[in-house]
N, C-alpha and C positions, 0 to 999 in steps of 0.2 A: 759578684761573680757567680756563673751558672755552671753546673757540670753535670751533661748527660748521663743516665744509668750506664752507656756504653764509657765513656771516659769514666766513670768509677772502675768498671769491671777492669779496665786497662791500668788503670792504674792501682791495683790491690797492691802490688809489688814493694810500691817504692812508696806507700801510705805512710811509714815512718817517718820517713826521710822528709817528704813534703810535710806531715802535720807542720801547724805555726805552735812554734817555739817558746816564746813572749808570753812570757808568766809572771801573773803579778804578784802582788804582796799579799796580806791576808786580806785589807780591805779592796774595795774596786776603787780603781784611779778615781780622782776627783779633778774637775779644773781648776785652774785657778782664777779662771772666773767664770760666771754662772753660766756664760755662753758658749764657753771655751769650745767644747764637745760638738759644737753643733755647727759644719761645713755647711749649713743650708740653713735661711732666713727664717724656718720654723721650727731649730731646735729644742729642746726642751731641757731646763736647767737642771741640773743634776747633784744634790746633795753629796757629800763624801758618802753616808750610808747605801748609797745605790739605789735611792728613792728619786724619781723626778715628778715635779707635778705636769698636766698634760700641757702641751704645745697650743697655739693659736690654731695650725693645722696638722694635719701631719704630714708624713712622706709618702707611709703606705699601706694598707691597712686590708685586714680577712677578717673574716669571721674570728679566728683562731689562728693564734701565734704562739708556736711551738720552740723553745728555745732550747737547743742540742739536736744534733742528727745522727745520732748512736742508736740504737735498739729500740730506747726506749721512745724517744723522740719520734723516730718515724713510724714506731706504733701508733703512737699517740696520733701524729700526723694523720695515717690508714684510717686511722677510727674516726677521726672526727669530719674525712673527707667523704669514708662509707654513709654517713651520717648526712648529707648532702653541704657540708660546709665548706666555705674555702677555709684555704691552710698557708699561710708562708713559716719555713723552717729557718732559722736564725742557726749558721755553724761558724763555731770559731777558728775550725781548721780548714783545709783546702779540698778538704771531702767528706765524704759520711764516714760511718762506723762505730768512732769510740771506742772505747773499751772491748763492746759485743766482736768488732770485726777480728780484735786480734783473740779471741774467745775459739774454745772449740765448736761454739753453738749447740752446744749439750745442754738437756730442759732434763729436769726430772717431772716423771706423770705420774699415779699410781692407778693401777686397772686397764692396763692396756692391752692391746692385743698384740701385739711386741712383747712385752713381757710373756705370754702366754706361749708365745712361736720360739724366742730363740731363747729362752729362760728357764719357762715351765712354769712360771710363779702366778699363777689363777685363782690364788686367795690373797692378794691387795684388794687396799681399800683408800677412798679419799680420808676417812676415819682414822685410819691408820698412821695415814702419811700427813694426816695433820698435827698428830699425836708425835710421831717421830720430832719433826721440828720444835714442836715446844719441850719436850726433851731436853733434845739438846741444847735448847737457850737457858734450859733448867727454868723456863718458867716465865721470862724477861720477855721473850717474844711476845707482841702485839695477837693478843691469841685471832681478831676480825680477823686482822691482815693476814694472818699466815692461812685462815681457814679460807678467804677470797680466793688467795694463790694456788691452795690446795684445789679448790673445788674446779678453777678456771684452768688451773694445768690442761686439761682434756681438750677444750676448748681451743687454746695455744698450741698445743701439738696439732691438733686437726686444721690450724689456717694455716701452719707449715706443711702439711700433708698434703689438703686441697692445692697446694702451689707447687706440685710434683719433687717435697722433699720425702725422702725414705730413710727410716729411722730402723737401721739394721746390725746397728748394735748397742746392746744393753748392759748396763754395770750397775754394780753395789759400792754400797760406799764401805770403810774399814770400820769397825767394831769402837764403839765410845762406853766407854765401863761405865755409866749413870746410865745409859737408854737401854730399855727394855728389847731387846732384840725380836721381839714377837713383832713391833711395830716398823723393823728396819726389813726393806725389800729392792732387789736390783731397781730402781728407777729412774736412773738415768739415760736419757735417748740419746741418741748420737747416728748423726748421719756420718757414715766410714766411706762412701761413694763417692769420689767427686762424679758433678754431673757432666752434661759436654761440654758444657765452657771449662770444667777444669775445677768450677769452684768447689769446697765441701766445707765445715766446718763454719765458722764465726761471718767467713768470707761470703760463704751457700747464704745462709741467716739476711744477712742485711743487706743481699742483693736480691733475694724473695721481695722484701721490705719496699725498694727502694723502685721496682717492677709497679707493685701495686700503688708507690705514692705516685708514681710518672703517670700509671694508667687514671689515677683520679685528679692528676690537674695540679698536684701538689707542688708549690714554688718552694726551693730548695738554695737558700744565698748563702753563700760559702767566704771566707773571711770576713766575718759578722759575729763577731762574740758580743753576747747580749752584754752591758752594761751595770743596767738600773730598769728596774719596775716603774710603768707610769702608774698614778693612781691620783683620782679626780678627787676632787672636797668634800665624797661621800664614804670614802675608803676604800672606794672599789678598784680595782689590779684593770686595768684599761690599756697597759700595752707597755711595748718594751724599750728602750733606748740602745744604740751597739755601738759601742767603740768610737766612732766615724761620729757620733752626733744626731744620725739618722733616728727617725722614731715610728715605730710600725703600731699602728692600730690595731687589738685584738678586740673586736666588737662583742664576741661573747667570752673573749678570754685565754688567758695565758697559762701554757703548761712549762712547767720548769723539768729539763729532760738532760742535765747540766754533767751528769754523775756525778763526783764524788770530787775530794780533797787530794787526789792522787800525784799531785805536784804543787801541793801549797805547802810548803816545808812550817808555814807561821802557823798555818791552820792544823795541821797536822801535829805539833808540839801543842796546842792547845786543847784538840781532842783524843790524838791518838798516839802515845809515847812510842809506843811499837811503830806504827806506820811511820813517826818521824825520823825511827834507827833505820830502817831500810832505804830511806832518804840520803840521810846521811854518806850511809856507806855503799849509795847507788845499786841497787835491788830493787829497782822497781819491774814490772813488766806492764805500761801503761799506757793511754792515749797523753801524749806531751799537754795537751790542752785542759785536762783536767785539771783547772784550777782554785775549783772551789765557788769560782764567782755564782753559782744559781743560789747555791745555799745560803751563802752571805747578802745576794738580792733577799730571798726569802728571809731573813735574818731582820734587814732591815725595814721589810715591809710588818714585822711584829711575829715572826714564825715562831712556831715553839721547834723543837729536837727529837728527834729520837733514834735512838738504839746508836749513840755515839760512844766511841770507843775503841774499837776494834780494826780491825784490817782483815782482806784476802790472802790469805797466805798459803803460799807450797813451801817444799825446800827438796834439798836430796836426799831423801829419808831413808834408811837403811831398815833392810829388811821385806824390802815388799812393798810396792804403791797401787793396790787395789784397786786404785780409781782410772791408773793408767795402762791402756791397753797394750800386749805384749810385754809389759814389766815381768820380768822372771822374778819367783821366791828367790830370796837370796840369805843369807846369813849375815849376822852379825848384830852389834846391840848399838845402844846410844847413852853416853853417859854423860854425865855434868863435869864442872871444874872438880870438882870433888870426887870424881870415881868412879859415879854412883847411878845406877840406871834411876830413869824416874817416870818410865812412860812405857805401854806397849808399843815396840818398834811399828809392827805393821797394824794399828788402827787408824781410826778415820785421821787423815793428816792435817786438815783443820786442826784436830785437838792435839794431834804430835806439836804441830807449831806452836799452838797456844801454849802447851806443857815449857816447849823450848824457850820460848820469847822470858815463861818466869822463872827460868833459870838463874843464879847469877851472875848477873853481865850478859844475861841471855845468851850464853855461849854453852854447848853440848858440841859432842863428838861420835859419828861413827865410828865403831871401834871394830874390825874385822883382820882377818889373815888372807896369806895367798892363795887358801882354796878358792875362799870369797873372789879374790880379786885375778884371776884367772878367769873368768867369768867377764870382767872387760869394766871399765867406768859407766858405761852404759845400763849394765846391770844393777849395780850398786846405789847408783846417784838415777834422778826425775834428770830426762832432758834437758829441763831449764835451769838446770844447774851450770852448762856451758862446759861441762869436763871435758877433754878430746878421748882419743882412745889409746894414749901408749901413756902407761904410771909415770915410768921415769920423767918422760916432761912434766907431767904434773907435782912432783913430788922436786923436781928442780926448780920450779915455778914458786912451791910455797904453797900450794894449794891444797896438795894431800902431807900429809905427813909417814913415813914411813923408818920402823927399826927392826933389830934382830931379836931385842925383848921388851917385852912391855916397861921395864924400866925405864927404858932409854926412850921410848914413847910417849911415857910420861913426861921425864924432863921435856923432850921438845916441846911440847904441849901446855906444858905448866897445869896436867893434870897430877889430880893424887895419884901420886904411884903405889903404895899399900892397899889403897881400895880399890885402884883399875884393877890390880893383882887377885884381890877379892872378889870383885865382883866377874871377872875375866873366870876362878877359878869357879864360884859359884855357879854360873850359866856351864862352864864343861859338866858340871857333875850333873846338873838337871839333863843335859845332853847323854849321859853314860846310862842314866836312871828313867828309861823307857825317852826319853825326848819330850818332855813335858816342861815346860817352863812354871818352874812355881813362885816365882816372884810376881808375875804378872800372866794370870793362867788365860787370858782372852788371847793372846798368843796364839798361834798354830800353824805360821812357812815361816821359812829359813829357820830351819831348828836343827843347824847345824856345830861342831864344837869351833871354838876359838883357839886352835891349836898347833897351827901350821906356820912358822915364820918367813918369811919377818909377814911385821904384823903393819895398820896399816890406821893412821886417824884418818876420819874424813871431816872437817868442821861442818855443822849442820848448821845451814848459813839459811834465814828462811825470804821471801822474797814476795815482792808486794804486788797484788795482782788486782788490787782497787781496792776502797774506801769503805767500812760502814758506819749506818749512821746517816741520816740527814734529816730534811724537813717531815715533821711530824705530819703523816695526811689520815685520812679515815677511809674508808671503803671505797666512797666514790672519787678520790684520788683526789677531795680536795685541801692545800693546806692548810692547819688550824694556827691560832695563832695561841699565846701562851696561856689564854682561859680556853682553851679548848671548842672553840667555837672557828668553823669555816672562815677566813680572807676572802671576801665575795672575792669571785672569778680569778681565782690562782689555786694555781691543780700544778701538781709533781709528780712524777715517776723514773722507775731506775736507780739507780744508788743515790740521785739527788734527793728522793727519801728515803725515810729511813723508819725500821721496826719490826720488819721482818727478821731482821739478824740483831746479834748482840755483839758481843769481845771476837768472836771465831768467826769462821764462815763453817755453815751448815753442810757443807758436801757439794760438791761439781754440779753441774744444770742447776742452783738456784739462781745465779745471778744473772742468765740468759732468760729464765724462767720471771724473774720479777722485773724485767724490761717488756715484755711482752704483756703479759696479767694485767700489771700497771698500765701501763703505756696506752691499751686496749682501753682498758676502763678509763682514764683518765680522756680520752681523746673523745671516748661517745657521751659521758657526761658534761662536760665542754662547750660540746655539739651543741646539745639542748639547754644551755644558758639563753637569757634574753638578752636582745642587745645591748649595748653602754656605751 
């Protein structure tokens, strides 16, 4: 199945709805017999591990076969067509996107001219901002990888630019108590315009993308979830197997563009506890298709791992969401089943989540009054929290919690109620005593008292925005296997690898930003493979 860049654009709407649904288990289906897979005289058999050896002939064959049609995919796709290669793209859903479309398309760059206009900030640096990320990984980060990302950012903002997007608004990310703030700088770009068709954000992003794979000839097969990796009797990644039996020839090779574990509840339980709670209790905000299968292709073909563990996460985080445009300062704090604050309310909300998730039972509570909540759920709670705008339904629903003292707040809650009390009276008194938060002093909006009833929990519920974590690759995007040496001719990017991130995610625009970086690289190194 083919779908013009115009039937993409028309259908943005209702891209949930159509994704294909049919998610597997942790492994890729296997037949039950070696033919099974293959509707056509030259299938190719197919191990349970998602390995197949190659076919007699094949079906259909590029230079370069790209499997996912998300961000990073049809970078990868761009690059290796810029490159003069052909390309067929392998998607499992009924259209492009991924993850990126439902994205706000927000990149972080450092040194930009945007920063300088609508900022002021004319002392970043690529230095800086490579320095930032390892930081925050405390060190875990892939230091190549995150310095490739850093350096190519510039690069990646500029083919979104040359393709008349405009990046007119700029953010910071919230305050992490281990990072040197000398190295933290607004760098996140965001187009806030839609253009005339309408699109902006995630939607703007992979219709740039999708412009450029059409203008270069790029074939685009849509319910086609890649399989199994082919690979001939020398080792070499020689092409892909889908679903249907079919087998496409990558002559100079296969990019895996799969993203992440974001609907493998098995894979997920294996790598990422947190991302399997969000699962569980239906918190995802994902592409339905993300099933894990490139990773576990890479897996089976000898991949090694990296930076697995962690998840994307937001939540309704009280106090301030710095990263989200028109979010008011708001008041109020966040405590554990115990009472007890454990985190600055409004820093970076990656590390809020992270804070939250090792909580016990990963349960925390916004804890605020009706000053705060006079101000609206909107205020209070991240959009994608789903709150409406009148308490009472919500607090009828079960959603928010609400009493006339924090006692009785407590019991509902089954938090401490002697230490909400405490720490409730603790934040008033720092509030009476100039407004300075001394339990956690990186603090500085919503530094208001807790003192107006009734008062009000908000459960700090956090919510899964993709995977991290995947196949281990090196600079030129190709992946290694467990000694550390390249898979001739298999290359990854996007959250199907992994190493730029660790447990957290780094701050908004990275995961737009390492579909692109990647994607790019991995698509022009590709290119220049010999054939097989």
């Amino acid at each position: 199945m083919e779908m013009s860049r115009r039937g993409f654009v028309a259908s943005l709407g209702i891209m949930a709805a159509g994704a294909t649904a049919s998610l597997a288990g942790c492994a890729p289906s296997a037949p039950s017999d070696k033919n099974e897979m293959a509707n056509t005289s030259t299938g190719a058999g197919v191990a349970a591990a998602g390995v197949a050896a190659e076919p007699a002939s094949w079906d259909a064959e590029a230079d370069v076969v790209v499997i996912g049609a998300g961000g990073a995919g049809l970078a990868a796709a761009v690059a290796a067509g810029q490159e003069g290669a052909s390309v067929i793209v392998l998607e499992s859903a009924k259209m492009a996107g991924g993850n990126t479309v439902l994205s706000t398309g927000m990149m972080q760059c450092a040194a930009t001219d945007e920063q300088a206009a609508i900022m002021g900030v004319t002392d970043d640096s690529v230095e800086k901002h490579i320095e930032y990320y390892m930081q925050a990984s405390e060190g875990m980060a892939d230091r190549d990888l995150v310095t490739l990302m850093c350096t190519e950012a510039p690069n990646a903002l500029q083919f979104m630019r040359d393709r008349g997007v405009v990046y007119d608004f700029v953010l910071g990310n919230g305050p992490i108590p281990f990072v040197d703030p000398d190295v933290c700088r607004p760098r996140i770009h965001f187009c806030a315009t839609p253009n005339e068709e309408g699109l902006m954000g995630g939607a703007l992003h992979i219709d740039v993308l999708m412009k450029e794979c059409e203008s270069l000839g790029v074939e685009i097969i849509y319910d086609a979830p890649g399989e199994a990796l082919v690979r001939n009797g020398s080792g070499v990644i020689t092409g892909v197997v889908d679903a249907s039996g079919k087998t496409y020839h990558g002559k100079k090779g296969v990019v895996i563009a799969t993203c992440s574990y974001d609907r493998n509840e098995e894979m997920a339980r294996m790598f990422s506890p947190h991302m399997a709670r969000t699962m569980e209790e239906n918190r995802q905000r994902t592409c339905l298709t993300n099933d894990g299968k490139g990773i576990l292709m890479g897996m089976a073909a000898g991949a090694a791992l990296a930076g697995m563990g962690g998840a994307l996460g937001i939540g309704p985080l009280i106090g301030g969401t710095p990263t989200l445009p028109g979010t008011p300062e708001v008041g109020g704090i966040m405590v554990n089943k115990n009472g007890l604050r454990f985190v600055n309310e409004t820093g970076h909300y990656g590390w809020v989540i992270e804070q939250t998730y090792a909580q016990e039972q990963g349960k925390a509570w916004g804890i605020f009054d009706q000053t705060v909540a006079n101000q609206g759920p909107a205020a209070v709670a991240s959009a994608i929290s789903g709150l409406g705008e009148d308490w009472d339904a919500e607090v009828e629903s079960g959603n928010v919690f609400r009493a006339d003292t924090l006692e009785e707040l407590a019991s509902q809650t089954g938090i401490n109620a002697n230490n909400l009390k405490s720490t409730v009276a603790k934040w008033n008194e720092d509030m009476a005593n100039g407004g300075k938060d001394t339990v956690f002093e990186g603090r500085t909006c919503g530094m208001t008292p807790i003192s107006t009833p009734p008062y009000y929990a908000l459960p700090c519920l956090d919510y899964n925005l993709g995977g991290i974590g995947g196949l281990r690759i090196n600079t030129k995007g190709q992946v290694l296997d467990t000694c550390g040496e390249p898979i001739p001719h298999l290359y990854a990017a996007g959250q199907a690898a992994g190493g730029v991130m660790v447990t957290w995610y780094p701050g908004t625009g990275t995961g737009v930003l390492t579909t692109m970086v990647f994607g790019l690289t991995a698509g022009k190194n590709v290119a220049a493979e010999s054939e097989v």
